[in-house]
HTML snippet that shows the backbone in 3Dmol.js (N, CA, C, O; Angstrom):
<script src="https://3Dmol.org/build/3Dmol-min.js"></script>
<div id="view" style="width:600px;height:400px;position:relative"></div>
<script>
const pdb = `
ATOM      1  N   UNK A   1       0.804  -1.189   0.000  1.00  0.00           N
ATOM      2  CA  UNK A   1       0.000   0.000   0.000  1.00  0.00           C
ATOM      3  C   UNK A   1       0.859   1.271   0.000  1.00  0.00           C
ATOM      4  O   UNK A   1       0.446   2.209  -0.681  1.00  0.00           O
ATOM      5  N   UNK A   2       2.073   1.424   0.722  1.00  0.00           N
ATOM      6  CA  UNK A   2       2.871   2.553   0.962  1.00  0.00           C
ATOM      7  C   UNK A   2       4.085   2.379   0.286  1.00  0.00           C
ATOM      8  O   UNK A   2       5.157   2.782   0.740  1.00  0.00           O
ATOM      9  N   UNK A   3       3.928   1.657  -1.030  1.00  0.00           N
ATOM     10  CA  UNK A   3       5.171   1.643  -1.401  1.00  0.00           C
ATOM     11  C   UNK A   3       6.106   2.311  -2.506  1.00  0.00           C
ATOM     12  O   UNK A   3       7.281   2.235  -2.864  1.00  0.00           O
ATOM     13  N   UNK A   4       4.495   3.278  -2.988  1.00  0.00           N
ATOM     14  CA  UNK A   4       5.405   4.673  -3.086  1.00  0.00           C
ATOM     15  C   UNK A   4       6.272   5.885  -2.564  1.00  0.00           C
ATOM     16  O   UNK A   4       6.907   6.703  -3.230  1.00  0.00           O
ATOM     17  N   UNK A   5       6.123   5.780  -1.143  1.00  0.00           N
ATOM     18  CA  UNK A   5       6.475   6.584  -0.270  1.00  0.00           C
ATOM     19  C   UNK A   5       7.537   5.629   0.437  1.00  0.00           C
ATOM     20  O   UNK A   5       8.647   6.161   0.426  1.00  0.00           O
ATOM     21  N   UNK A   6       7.530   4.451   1.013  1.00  0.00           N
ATOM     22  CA  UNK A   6       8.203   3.960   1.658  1.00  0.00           C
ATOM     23  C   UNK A   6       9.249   2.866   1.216  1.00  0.00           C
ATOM     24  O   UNK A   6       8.908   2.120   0.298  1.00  0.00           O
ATOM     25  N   UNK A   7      10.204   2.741   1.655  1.00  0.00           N
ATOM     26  CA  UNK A   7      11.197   1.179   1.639  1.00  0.00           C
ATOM     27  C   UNK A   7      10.629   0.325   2.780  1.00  0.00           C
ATOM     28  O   UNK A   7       9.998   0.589   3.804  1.00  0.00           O
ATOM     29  N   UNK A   8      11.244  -1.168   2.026  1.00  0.00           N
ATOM     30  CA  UNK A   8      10.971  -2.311   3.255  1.00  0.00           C
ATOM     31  C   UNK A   8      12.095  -2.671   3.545  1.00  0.00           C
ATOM     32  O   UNK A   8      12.850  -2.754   2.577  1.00  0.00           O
ATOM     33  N   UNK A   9      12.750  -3.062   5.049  1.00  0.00           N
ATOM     34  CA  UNK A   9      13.512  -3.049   5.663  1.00  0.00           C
ATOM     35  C   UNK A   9      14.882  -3.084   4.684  1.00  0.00           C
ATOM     36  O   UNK A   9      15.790  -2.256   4.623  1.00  0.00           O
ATOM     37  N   UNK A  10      14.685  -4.463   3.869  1.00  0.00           N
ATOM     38  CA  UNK A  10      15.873  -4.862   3.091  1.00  0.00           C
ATOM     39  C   UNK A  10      16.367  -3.660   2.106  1.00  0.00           C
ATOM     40  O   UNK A  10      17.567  -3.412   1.996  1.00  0.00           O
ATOM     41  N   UNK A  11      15.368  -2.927   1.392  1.00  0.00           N
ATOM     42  CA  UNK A  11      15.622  -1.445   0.567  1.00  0.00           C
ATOM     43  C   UNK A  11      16.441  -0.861   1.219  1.00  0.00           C
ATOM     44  O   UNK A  11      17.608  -0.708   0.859  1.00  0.00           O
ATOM     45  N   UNK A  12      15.822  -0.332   2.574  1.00  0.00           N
ATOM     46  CA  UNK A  12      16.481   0.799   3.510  1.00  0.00           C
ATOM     47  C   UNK A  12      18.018   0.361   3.362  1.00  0.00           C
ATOM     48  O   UNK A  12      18.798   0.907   2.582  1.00  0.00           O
ATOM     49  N   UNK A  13      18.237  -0.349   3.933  1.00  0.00           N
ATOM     50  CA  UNK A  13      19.954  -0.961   4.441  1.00  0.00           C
ATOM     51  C   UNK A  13      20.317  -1.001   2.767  1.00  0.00           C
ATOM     52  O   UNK A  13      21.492  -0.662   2.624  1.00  0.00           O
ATOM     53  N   UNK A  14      19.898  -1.201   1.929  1.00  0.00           N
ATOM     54  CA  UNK A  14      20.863  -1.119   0.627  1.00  0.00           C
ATOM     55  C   UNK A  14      20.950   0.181   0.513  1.00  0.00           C
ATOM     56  O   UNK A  14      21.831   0.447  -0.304  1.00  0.00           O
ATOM     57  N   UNK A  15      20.392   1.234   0.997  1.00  0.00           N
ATOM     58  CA  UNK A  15      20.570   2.439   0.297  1.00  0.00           C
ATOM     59  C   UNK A  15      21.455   3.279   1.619  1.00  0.00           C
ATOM     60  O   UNK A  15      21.929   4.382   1.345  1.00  0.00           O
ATOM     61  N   UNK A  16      21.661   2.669   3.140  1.00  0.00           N
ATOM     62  CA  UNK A  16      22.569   2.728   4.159  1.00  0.00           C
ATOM     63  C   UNK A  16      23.461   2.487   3.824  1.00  0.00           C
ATOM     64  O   UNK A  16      24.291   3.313   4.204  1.00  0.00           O
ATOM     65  N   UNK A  17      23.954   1.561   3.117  1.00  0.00           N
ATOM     66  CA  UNK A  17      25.058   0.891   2.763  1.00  0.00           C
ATOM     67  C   UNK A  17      25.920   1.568   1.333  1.00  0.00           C
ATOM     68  O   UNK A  17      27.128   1.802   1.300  1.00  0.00           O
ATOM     69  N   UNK A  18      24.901   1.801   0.172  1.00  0.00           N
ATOM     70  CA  UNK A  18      24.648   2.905  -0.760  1.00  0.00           C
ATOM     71  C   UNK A  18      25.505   4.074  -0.536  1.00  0.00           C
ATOM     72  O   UNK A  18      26.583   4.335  -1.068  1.00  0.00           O
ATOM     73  N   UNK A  19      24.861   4.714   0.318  1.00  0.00           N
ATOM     74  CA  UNK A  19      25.015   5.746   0.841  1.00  0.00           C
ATOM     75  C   UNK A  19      26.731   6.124   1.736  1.00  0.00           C
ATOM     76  O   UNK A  19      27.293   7.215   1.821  1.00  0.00           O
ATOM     77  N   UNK A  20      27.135   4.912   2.227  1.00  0.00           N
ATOM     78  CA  UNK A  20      27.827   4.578   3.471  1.00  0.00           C
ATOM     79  C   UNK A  20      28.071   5.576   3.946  1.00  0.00           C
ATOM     80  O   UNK A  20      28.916   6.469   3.869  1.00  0.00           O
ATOM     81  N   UNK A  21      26.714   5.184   4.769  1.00  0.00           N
ATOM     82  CA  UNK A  21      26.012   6.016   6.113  1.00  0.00           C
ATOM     83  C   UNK A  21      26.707   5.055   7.617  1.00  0.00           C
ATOM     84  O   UNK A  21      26.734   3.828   7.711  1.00  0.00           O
ATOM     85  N   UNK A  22      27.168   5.980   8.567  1.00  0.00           N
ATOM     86  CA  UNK A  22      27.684   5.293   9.532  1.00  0.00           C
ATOM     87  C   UNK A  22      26.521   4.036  10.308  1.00  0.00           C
ATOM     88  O   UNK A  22      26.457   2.808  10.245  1.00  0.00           O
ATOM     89  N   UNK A  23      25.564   5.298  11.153  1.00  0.00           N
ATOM     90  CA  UNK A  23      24.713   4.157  12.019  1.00  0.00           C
ATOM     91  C   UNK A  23      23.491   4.619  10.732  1.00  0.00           C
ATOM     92  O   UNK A  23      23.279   5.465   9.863  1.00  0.00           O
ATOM     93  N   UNK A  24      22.882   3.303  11.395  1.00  0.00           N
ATOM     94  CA  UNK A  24      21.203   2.965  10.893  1.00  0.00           C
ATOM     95  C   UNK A  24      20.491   2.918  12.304  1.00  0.00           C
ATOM     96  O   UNK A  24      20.619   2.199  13.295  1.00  0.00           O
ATOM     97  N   UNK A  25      19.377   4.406  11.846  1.00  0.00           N
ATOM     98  CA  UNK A  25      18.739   4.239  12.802  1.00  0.00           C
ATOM     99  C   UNK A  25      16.827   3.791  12.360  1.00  0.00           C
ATOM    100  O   UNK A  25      15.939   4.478  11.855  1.00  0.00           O
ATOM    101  N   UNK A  26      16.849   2.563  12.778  1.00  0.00           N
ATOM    102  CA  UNK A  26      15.118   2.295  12.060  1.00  0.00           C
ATOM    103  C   UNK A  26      14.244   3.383  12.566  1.00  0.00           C
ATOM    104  O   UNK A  26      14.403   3.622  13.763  1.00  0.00           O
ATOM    105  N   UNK A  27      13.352   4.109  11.938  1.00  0.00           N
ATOM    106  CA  UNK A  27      12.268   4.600  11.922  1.00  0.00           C
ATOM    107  C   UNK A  27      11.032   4.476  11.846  1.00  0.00           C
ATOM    108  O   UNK A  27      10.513   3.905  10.887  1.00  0.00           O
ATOM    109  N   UNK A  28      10.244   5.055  12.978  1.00  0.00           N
ATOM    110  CA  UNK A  28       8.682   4.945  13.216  1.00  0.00           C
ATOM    111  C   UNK A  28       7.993   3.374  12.951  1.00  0.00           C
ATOM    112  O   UNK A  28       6.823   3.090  12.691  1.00  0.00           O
ATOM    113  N   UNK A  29       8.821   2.755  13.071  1.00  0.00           N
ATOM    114  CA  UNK A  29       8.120   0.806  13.112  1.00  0.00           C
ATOM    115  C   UNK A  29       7.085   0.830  14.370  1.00  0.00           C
ATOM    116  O   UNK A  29       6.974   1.750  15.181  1.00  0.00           O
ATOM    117  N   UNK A  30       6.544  -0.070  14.353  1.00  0.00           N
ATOM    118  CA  UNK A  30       5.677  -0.235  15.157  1.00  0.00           C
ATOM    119  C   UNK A  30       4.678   0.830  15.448  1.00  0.00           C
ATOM    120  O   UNK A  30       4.059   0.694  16.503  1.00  0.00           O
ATOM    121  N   UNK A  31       4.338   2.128  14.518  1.00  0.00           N
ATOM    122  CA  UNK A  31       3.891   3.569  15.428  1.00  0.00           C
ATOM    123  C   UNK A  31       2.270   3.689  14.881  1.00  0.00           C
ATOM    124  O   UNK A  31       1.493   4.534  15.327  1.00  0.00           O
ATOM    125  N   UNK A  32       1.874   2.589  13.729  1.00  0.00           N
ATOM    126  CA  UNK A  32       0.402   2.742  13.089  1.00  0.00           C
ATOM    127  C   UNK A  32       0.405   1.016  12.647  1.00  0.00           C
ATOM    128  O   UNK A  32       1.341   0.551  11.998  1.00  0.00           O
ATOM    129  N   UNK A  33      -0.397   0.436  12.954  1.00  0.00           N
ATOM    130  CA  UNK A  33      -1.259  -0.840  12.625  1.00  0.00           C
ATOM    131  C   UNK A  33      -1.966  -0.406  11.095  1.00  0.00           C
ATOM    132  O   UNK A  33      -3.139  -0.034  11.042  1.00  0.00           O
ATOM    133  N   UNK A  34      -0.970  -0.520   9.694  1.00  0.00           N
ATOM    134  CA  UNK A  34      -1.493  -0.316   8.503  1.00  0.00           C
ATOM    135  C   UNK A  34      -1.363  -1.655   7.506  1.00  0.00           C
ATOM    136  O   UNK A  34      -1.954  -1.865   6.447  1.00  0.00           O
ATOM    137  N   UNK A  35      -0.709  -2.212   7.978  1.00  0.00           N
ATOM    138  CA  UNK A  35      -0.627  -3.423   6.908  1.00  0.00           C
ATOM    139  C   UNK A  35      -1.224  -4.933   7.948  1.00  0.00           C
ATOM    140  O   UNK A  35      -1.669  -5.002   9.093  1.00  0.00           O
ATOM    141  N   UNK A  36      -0.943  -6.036   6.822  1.00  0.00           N
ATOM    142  CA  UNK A  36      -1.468  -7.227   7.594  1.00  0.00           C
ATOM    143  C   UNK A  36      -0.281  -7.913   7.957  1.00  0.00           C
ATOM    144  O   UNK A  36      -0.385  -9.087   8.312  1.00  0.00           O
ATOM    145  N   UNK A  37       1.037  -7.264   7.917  1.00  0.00           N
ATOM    146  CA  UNK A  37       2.205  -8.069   8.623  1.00  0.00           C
ATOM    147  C   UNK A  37       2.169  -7.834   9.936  1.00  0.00           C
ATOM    148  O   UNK A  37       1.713  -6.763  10.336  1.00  0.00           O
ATOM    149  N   UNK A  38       2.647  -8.805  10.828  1.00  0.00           N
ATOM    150  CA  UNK A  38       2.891  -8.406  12.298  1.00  0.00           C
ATOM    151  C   UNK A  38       3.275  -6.959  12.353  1.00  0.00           C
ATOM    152  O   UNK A  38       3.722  -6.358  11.376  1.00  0.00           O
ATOM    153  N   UNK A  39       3.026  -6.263  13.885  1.00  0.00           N
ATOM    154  CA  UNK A  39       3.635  -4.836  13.836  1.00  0.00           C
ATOM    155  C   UNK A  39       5.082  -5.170  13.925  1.00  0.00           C
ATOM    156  O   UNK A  39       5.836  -4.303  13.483  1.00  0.00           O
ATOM    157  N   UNK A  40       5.693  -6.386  14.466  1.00  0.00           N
ATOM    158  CA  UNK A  40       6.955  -6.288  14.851  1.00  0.00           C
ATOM    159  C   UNK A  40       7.893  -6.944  13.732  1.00  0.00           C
ATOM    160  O   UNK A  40       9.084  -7.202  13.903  1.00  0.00           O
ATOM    161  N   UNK A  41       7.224  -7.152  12.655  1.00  0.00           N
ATOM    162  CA  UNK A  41       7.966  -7.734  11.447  1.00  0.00           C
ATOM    163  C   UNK A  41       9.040  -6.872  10.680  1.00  0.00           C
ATOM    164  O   UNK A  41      10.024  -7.352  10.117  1.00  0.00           O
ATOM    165  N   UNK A  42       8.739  -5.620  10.731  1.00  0.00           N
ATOM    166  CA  UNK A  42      10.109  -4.935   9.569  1.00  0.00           C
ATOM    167  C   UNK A  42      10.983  -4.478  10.431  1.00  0.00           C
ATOM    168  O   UNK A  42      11.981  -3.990   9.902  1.00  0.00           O
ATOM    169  N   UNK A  43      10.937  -4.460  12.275  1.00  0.00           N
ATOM    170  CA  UNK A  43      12.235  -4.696  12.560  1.00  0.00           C
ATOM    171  C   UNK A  43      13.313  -6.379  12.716  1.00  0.00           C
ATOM    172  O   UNK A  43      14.501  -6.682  12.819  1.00  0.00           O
ATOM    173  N   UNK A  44      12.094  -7.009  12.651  1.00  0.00           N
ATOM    174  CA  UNK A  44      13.203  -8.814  12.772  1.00  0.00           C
ATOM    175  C   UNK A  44      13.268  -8.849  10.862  1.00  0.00           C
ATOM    176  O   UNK A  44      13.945  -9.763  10.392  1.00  0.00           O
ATOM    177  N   UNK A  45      12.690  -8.033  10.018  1.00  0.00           N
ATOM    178  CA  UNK A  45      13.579  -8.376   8.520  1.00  0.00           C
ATOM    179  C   UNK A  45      14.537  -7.496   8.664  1.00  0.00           C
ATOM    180  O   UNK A  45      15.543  -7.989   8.154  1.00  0.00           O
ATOM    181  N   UNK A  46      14.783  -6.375   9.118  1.00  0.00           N
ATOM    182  CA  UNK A  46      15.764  -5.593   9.394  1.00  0.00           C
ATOM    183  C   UNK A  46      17.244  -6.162   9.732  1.00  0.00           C
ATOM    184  O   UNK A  46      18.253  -6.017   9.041  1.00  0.00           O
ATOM    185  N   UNK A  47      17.138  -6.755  10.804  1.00  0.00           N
ATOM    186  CA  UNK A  47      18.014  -6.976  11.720  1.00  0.00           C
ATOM    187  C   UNK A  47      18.231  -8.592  11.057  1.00  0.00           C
ATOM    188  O   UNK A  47      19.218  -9.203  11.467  1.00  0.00           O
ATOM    189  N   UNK A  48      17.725  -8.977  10.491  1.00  0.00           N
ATOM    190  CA  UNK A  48      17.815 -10.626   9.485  1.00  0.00           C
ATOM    191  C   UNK A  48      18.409 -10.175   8.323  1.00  0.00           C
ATOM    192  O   UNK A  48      19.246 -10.987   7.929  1.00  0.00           O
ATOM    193  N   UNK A  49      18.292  -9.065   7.521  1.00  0.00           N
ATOM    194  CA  UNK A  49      18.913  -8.837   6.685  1.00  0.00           C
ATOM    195  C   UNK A  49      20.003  -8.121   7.246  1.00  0.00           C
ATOM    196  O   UNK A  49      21.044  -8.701   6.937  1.00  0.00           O
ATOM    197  N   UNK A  50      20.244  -6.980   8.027  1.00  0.00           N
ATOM    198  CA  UNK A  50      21.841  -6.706   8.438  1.00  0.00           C
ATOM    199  C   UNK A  50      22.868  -7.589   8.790  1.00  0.00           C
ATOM    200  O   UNK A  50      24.088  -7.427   8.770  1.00  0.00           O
ATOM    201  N   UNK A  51      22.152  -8.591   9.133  1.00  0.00           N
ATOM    202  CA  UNK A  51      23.184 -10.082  10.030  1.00  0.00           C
ATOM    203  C   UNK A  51      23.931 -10.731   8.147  1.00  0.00           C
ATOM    204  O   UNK A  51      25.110 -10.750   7.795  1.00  0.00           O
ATOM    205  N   UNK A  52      22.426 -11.252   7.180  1.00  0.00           N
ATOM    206  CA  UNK A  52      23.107 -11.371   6.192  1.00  0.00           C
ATOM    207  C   UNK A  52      23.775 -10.491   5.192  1.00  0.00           C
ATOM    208  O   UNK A  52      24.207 -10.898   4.113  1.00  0.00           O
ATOM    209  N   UNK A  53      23.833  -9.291   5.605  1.00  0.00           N
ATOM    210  CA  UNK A  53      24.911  -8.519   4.762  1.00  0.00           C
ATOM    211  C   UNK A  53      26.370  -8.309   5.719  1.00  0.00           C
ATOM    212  O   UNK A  53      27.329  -7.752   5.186  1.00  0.00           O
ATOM    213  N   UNK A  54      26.446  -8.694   6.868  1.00  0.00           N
ATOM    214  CA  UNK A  54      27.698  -9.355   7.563  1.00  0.00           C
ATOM    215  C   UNK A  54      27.787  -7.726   8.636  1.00  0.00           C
ATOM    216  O   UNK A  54      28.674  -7.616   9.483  1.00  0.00           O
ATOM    217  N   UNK A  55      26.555  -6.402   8.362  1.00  0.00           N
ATOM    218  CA  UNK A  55      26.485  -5.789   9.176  1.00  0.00           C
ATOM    219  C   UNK A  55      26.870  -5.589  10.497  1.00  0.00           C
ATOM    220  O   UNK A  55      26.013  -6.109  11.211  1.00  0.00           O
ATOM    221  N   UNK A  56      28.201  -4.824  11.498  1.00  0.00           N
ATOM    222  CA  UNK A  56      27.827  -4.911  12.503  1.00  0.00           C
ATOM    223  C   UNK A  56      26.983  -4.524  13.519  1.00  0.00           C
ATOM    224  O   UNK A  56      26.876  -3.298  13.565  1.00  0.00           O
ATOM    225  N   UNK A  57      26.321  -5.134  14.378  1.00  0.00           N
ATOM    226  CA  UNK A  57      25.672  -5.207  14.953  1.00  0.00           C
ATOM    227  C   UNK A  57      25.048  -2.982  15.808  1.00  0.00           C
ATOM    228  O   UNK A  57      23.980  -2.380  15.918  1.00  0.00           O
ATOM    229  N   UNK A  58      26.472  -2.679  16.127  1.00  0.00           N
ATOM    230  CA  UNK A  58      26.789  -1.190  16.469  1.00  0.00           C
ATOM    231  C   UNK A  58      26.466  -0.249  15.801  1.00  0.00           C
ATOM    232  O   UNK A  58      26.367   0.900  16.232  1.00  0.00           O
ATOM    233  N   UNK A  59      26.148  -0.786  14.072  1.00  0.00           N
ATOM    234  CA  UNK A  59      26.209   0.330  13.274  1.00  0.00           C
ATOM    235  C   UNK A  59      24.684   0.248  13.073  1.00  0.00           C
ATOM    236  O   UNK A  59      24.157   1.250  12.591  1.00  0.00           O
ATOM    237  N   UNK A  60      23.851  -0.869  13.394  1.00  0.00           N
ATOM    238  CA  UNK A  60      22.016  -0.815  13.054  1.00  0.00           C
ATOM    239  C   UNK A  60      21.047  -0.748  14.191  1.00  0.00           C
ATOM    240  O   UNK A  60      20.869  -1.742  14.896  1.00  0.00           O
ATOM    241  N   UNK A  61      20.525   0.172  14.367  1.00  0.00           N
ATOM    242  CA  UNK A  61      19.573   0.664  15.109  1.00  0.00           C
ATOM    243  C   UNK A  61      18.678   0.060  15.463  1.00  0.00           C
ATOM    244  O   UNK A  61      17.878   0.918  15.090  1.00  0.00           O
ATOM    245  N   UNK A  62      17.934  -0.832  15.951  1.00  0.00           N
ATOM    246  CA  UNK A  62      16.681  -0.426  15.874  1.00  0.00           C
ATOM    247  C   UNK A  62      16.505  -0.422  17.554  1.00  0.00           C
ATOM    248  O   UNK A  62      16.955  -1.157  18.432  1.00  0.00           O
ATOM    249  N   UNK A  63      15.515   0.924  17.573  1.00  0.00           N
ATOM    250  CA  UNK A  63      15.461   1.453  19.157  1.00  0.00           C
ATOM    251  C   UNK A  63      13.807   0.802  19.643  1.00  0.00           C
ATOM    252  O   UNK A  63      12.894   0.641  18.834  1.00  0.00           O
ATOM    253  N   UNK A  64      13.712   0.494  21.136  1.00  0.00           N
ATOM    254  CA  UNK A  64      13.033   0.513  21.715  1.00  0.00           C
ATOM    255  C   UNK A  64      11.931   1.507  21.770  1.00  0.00           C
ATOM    256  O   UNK A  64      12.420   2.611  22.012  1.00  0.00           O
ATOM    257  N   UNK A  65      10.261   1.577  21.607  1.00  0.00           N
ATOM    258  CA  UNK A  65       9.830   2.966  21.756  1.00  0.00           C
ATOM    259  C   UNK A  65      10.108   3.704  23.082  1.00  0.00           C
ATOM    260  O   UNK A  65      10.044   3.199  24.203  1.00  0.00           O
ATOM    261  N   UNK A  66      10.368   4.750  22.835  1.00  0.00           N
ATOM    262  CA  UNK A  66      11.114   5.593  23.592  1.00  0.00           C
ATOM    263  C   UNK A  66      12.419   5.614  23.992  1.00  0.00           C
ATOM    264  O   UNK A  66      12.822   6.490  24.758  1.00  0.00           O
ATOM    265  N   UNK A  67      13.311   4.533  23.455  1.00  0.00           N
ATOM    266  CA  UNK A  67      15.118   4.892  24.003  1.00  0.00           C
ATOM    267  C   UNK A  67      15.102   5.591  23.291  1.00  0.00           C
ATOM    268  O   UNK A  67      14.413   5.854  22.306  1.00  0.00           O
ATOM    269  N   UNK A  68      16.059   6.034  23.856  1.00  0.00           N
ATOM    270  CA  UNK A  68      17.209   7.192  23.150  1.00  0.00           C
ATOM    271  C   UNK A  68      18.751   6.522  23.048  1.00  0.00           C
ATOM    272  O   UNK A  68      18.862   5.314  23.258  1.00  0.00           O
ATOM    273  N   UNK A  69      19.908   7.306  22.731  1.00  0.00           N
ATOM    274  CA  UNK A  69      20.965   7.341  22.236  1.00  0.00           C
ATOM    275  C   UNK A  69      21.792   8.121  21.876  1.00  0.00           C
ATOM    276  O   UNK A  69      21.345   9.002  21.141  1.00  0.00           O
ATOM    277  N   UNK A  70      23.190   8.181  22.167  1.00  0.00           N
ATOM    278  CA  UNK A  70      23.842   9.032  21.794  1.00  0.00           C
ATOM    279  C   UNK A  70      24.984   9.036  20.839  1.00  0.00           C
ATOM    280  O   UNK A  70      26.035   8.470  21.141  1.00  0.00           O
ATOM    281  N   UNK A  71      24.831   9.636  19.720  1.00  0.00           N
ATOM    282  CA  UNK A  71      26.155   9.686  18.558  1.00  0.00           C
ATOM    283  C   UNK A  71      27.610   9.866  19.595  1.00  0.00           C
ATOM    284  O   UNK A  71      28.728   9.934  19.084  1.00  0.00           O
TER     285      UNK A  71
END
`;
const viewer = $3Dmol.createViewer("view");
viewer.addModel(pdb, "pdb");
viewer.setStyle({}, {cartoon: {color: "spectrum"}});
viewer.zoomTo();
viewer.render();
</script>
């Protein structure tokens, strides 16, 4: 439905990587119930695809709602 506007997890990190952008920080997951995937699904493809692009672990984000962090 949003996939003119949006990437799915695996997009994002090619264009992190693309880009070579230091950290990856995931964005607004879990924040609206719009599709029929689990809410918690495009951060475990996230973090399934950073593991198979040999990603370390330090450089991909994905935050808790509400942690924070510091560069």
């Amino acid at each position: 439905m949003m996939r003119m506007t949006h990437t799915t997890p695996e997009e994002a990190l090619r264009v992190f990587t693309d880009l070579r952008a230091r950290t990856f920080v995931a964005m607004h997951w879990g924040t609206f119930e719009l599709s029929d995937e689990p809410i918690d699904e495009p951060p475990r493809r996230l973090l399934a695809a950073a593991r198979a692009m040999s990603l370390p672990e330090e450089r991909v984000w994905v935050l808790a709602h509400g942690e924070t962090r510091a560069f």
